[in-house]
C-alpha positions as CSV (number, residue, x, y, z in Angstrom):
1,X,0.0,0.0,0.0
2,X,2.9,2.5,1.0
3,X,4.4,2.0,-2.6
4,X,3.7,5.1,-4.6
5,X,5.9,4.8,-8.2
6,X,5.9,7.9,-10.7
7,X,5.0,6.8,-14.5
8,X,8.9,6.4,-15.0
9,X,9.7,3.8,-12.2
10,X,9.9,0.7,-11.8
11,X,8.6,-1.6,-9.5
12,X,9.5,-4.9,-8.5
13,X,7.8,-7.5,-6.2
14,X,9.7,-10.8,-5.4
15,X,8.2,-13.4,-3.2
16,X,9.9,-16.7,-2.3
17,X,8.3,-18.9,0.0
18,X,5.5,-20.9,0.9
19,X,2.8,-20.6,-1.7
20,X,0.1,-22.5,-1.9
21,X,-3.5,-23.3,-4.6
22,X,-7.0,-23.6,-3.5
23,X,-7.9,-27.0,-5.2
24,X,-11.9,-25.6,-5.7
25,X,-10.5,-21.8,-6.7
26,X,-10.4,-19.9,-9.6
27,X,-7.0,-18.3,-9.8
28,X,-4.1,-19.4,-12.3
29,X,-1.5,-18.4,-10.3
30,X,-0.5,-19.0,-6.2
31,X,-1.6,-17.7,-2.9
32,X,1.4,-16.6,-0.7
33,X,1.1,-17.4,3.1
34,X,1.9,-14.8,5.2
35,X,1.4,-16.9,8.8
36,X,3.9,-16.4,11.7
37,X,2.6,-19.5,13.5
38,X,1.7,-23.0,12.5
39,X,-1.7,-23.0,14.0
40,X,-3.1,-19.5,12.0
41,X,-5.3,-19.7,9.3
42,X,-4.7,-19.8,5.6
43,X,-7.4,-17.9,4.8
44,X,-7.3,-15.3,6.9
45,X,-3.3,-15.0,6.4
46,X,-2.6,-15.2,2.6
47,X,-2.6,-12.9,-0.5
48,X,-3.8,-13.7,-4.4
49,X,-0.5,-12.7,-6.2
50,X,-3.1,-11.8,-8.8
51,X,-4.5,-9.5,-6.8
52,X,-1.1,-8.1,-5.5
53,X,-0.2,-8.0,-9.4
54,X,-3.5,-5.9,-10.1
55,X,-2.8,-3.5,-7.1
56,X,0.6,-3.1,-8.1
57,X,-0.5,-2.6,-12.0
58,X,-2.9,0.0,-11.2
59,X,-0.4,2.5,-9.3
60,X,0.9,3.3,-12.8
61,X,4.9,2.6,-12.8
62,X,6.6,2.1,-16.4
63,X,7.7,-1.3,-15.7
64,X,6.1,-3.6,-12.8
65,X,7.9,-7.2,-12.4
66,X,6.0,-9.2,-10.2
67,X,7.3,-12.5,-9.2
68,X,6.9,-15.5,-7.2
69,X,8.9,-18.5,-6.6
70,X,6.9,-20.6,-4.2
71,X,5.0,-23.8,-4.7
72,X,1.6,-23.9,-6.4
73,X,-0.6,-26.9,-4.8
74,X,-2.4,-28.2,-2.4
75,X,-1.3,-26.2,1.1
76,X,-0.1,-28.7,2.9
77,X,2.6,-30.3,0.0
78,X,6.1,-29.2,0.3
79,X,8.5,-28.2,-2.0
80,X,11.4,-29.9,-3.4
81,X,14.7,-29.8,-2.4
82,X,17.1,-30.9,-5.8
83,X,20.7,-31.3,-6.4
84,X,22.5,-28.2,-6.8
85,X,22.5,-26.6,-10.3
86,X,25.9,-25.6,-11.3
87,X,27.2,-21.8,-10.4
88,X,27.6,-19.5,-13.1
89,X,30.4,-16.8,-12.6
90,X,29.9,-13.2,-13.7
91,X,29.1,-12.8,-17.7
92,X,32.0,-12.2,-19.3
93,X,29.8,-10.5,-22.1
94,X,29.5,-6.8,-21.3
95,X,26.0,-5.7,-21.3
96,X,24.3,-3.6,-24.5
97,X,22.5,-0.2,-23.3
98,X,19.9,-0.3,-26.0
99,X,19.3,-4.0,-24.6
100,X,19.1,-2.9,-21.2
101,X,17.1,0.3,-22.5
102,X,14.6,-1.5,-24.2
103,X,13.7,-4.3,-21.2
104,X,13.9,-1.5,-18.7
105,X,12.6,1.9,-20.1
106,X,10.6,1.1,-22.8
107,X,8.3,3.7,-23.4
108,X,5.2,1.4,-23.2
109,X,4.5,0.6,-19.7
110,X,5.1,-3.1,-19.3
111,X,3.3,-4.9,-16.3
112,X,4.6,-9.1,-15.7
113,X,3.0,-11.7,-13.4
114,X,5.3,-14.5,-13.0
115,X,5.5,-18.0,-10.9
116,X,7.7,-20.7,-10.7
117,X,4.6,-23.3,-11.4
118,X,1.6,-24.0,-13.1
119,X,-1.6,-24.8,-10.8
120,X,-1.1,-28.0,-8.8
121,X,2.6,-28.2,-9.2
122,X,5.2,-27.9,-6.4
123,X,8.2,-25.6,-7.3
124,X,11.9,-27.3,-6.8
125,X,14.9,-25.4,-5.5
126,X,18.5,-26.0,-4.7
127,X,19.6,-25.2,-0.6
128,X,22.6,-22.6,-1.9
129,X,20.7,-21.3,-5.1
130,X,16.9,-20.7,-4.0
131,X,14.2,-21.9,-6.8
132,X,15.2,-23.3,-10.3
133,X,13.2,-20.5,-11.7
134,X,14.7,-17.2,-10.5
135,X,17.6,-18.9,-10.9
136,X,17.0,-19.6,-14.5
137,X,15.2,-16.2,-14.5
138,X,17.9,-14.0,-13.6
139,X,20.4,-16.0,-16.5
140,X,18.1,-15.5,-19.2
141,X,17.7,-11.9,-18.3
142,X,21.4,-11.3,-18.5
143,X,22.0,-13.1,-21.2
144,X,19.6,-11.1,-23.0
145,X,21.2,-7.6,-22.2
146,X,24.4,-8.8,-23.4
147,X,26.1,-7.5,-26.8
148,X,25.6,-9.9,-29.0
149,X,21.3,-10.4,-29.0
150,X,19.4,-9.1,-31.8
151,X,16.2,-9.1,-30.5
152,X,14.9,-8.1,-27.1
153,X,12.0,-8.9,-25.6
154,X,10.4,-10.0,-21.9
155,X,8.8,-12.5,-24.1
156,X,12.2,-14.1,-25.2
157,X,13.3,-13.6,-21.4
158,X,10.2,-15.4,-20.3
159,X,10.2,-18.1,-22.4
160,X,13.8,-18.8,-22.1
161,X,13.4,-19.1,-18.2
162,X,10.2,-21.3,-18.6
163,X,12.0,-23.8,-21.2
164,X,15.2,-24.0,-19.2
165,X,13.3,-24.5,-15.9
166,X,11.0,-27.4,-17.5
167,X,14.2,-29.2,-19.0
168,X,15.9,-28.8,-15.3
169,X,13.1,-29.9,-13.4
170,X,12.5,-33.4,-15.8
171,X,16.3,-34.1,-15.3
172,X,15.7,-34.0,-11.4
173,X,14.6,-36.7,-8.8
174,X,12.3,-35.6,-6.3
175,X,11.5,-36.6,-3.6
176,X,6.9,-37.7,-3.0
177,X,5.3,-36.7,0.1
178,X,4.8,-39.8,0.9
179,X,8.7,-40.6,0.4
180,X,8.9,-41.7,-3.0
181,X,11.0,-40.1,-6.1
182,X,10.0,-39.0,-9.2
183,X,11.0,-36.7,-12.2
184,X,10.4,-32.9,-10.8
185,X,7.1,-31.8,-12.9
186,X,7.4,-27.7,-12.9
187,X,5.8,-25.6,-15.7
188,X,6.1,-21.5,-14.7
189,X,3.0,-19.6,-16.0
190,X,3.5,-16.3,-16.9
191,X,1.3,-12.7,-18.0
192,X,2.6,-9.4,-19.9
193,X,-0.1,-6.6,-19.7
């Protein structure tokens, strides 16, 4: 509520954490639980990141990124702890302004809802490297202000991130609730308004 951008900032909302899907609901993307104690309601102690997306669409910045990387299920599943995905060093590529100019400060105002998975899917993560997705996220977005792309777009970003998660998360075991192992099943969704 306290976040007041002008028409030439840009906002950014990042949520990692436990998110969660109402099984009988109507929203696409997750609920984020915002408890303090095991025994307080869900309900009563969660926000729609649709809604936050809308509240934070309507206050009328130039760019609005608005992501979560939380798990996208039933409430009480829990997310999956994978292998560590190797650490990229620094880009060695220096980055293009007119890249960076035309993801950042585009003239259009640009508004993105992103999660890490699709309704009824748990999102994995590494212990050192947080979720797959903002990992694969933030590489994509790099890559694509460096020198040598042609094309710029959040679209290409986007869709880069969701491919390279998806491949990542069918080459990992995890681990069931109920203690069995499987291939990681993790599709991110994502909207540009």
């Amino acid at each position: 509520n306290a976040v007041k951008p002008g028409p030439n900032d840009i906002v950014v909302f990042y949520y990692t954490g436990h998110g969660f899907n109402k099984a009988q609901g109507d929203k696409m993307f997750p609920y984020i639980a915002l408890t303090t104690k095991s025994f307080e309601s869900l309900d009563a102690n969660s926000l729609s990141m649709e809604d936050i997306f809308e509240r934070i669409k309507n206050k009328g910045a130039r760019l609005n990124l608005v992501l979560s990387d939380c798990c996208n299920a039933d409430p009480n599943a829990v997310n999956n702890n994978v292998g560590d995905i190797a650490v990229t060093r620094p880009s060695p590529i220096p980055w293009d302004i007119n890249n960076c100019r035309t993801l950042f400060l585009n003239d259009k105002p640009v508004s993105i809802l992103m999660t890490a998975a699709s309704k009824g899917e748990l999102s994995a993560g590494t212990g050192s490297l947080g979720g797959i997705f903002t990992y694969f996220f933030r590489s994509s977005m790099v890559n694509y202000m460096g020198k040598f792309q042609q094309t710029v777009s959040w679209q290409k970003v986007l869709f880069d991130a969701k491919n390279q998660t998806i491949v990542r998360a069918r080459n990992t075991d995890c681990k069931n609730p109920d203690g069995s192992v499987n291939k990681c099943n993790q599709h991110p969704v994502f909207v540009i308004r």
